[in-house]
ROMIMI-634601 format. One record per residue (C-alpha): x negated, y, z. Coordinates in nm, 4 decimals. Layout:
<atoms>
(atom (X,Y,Z))
...
</atoms>
This chain:
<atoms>
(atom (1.4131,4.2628,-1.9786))
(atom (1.5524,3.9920,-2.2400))
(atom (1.2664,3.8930,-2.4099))
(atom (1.3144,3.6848,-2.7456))
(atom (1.0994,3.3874,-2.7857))
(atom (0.9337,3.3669,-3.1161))
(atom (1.0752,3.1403,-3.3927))
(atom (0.7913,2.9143,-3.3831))
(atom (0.9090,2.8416,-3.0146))
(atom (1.1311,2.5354,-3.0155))
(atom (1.2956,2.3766,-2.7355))
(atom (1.0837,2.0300,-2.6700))
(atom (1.3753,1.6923,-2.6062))
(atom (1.3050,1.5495,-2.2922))
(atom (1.3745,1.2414,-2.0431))
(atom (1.3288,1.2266,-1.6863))
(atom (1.3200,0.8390,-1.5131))
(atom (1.4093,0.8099,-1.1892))
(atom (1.0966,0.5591,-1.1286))
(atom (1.1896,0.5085,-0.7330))
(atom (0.8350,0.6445,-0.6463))
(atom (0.8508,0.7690,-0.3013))
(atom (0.5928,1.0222,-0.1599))
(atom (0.5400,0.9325,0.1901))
(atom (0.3273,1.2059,0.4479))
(atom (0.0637,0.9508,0.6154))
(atom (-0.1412,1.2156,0.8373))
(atom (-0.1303,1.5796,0.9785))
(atom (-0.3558,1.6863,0.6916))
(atom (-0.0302,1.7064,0.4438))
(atom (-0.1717,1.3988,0.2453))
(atom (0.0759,1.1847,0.1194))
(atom (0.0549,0.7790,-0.0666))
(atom (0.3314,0.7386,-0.3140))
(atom (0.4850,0.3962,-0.2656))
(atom (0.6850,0.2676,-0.6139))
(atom (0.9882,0.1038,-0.4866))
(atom (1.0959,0.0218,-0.8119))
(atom (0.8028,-0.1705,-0.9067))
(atom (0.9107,-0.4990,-0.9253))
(atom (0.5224,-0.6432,-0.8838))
(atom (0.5053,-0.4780,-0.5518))
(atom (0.6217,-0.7654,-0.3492))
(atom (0.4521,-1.0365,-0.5885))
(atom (0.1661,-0.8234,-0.5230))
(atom (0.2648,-0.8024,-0.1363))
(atom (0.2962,-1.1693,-0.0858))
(atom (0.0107,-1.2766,-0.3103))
(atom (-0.2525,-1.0217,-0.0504))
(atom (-0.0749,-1.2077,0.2242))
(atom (-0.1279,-1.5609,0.1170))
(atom (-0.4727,-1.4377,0.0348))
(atom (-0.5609,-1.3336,0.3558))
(atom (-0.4496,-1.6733,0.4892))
(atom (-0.6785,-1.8229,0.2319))
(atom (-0.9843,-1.6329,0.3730))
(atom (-0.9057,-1.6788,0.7336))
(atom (-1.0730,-2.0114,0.7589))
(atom (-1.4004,-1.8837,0.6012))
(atom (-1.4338,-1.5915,0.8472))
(atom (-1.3502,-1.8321,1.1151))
(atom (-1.6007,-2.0874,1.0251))
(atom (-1.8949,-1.7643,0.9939))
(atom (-1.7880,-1.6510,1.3074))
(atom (-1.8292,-2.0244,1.4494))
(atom (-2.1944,-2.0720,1.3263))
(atom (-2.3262,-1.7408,1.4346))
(atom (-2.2027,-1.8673,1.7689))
(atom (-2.3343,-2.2192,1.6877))
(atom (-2.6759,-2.0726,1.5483))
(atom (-2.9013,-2.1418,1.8273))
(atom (-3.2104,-1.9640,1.6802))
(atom (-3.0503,-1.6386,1.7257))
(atom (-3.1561,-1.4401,2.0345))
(atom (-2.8251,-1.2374,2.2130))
(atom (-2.8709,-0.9130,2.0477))
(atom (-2.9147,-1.0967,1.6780))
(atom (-2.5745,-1.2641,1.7556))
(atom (-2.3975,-0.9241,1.8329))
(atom (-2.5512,-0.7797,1.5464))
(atom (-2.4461,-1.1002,1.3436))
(atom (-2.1125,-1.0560,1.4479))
(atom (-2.0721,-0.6762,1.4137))
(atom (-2.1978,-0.7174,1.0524))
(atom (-1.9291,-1.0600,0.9871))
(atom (-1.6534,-0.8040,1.1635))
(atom (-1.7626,-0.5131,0.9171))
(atom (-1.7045,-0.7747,0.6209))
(atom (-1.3874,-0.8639,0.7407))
(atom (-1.3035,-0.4920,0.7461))
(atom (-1.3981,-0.4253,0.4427))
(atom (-1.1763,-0.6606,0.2545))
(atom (-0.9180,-0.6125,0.4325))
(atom (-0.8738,-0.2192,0.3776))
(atom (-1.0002,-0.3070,-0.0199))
(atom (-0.6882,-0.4791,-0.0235))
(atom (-0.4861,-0.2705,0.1230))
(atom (-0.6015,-0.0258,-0.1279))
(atom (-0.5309,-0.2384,-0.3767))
(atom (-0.2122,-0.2792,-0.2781))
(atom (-0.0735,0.0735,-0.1972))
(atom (-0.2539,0.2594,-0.4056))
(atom (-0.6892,0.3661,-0.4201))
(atom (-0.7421,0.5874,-0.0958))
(atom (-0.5020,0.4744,0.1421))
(atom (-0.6593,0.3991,0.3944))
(atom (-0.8435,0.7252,0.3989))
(atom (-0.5843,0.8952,0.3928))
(atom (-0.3935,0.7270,0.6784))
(atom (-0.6744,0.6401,0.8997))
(atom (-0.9938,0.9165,0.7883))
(atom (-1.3111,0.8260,0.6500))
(atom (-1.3273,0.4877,0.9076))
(atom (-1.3160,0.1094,0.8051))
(atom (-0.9735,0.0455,1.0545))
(atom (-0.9791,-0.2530,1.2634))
(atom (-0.6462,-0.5294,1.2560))
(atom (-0.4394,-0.3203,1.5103))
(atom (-0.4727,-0.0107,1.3086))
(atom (-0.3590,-0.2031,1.0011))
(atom (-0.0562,-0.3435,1.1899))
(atom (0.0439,-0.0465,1.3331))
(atom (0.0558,0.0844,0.9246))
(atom (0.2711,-0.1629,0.8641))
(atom (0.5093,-0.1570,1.1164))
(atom (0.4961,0.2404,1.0699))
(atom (0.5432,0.1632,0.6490))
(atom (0.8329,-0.1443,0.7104))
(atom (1.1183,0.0983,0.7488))
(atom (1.0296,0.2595,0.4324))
(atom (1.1044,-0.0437,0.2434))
(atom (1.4040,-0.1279,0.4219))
(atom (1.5529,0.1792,0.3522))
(atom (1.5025,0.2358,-0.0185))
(atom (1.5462,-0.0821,-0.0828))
(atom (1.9179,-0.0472,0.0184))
(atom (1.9321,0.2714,-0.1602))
(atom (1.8241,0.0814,-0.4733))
(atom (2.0405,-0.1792,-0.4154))
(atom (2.3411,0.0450,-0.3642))
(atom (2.2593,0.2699,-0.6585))
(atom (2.2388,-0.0475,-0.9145))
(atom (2.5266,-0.1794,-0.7276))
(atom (2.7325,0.1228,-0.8329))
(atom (2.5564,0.1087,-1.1798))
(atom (2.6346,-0.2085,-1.3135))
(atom (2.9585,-0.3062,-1.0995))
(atom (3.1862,-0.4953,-1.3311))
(atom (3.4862,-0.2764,-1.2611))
(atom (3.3283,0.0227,-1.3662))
(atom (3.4793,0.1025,-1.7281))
(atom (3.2976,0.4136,-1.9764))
(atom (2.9986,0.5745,-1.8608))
(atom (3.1439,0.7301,-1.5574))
</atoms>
């Protein structure tokens, strides 16, 4: 069958960009987080949540050393006290790392839990190779690119 498109039926231009976005399988579930290697805020971004978390580490340390300080508090208040401080800290951490990586991340790597530090550094030692490797890709593809012996657009 050769069917004729209409005359009204024009081909449409188009561009496709090579953006560096890579989709990356996080669970058994097929679900996926798309990580933008080309994004140059990424490590800005990276570094800044790091230095941020240093930032806050005092604070949590210095709630965590007056519910232990607070005298008032019977055993199972201070448990509970802590639980709730540990929850907080859980919280904003996995916000962050939402943040960072895109909404829903954590949900999709670790389920509908807030994760607790190991979880978080096993996700980034699992995620580390990721940007090693398409970062040398990127590096060798722009090295290729723009290398000053290259003459024309070969």
């Amino acid at each position: 069958m050769n069917a004729r498109l209409p005359e009204t039926a024009k081909k449409i231009d188009s561009i496709r960009i090579d953006t560096g976005a890579k989709r990356i399988e996080v669970n058994d579930d097929g679900e996926y987080i798309t990580l933008n290697f080309a994004d140059q805020s990424l490590p800005t971004r990276f570094f800044a949540m790091a230095d941020e978390f240093q930032a806050k580490e005092p604070e949590y340390h210095a709630k965590a050393e007056a519910i232990d300080a607070n005298t008032d508090l019977t055993e199972y208040e201070r448990m509970r006290a802590t639980a709730q401080l540990n929850l907080e800290f859980h919280t904003y951490f996995k916000e962050q790392i939402d943040a960072l990586f895109g909404a829903n991340t954590c949900r999709k790597v670790f389920g509908d839990i807030v994760p607790g530090v190991e979880l978080y550094g096993d996700f980034l030692t699992q995620i580390t190779p990721y940007f090693e490797k398409y970062g040398k890709e990127r590096a060798k593809k722009l090295q290729k690119k723009y290398n000053p012996a290259r003459k024309g657009n070969v």
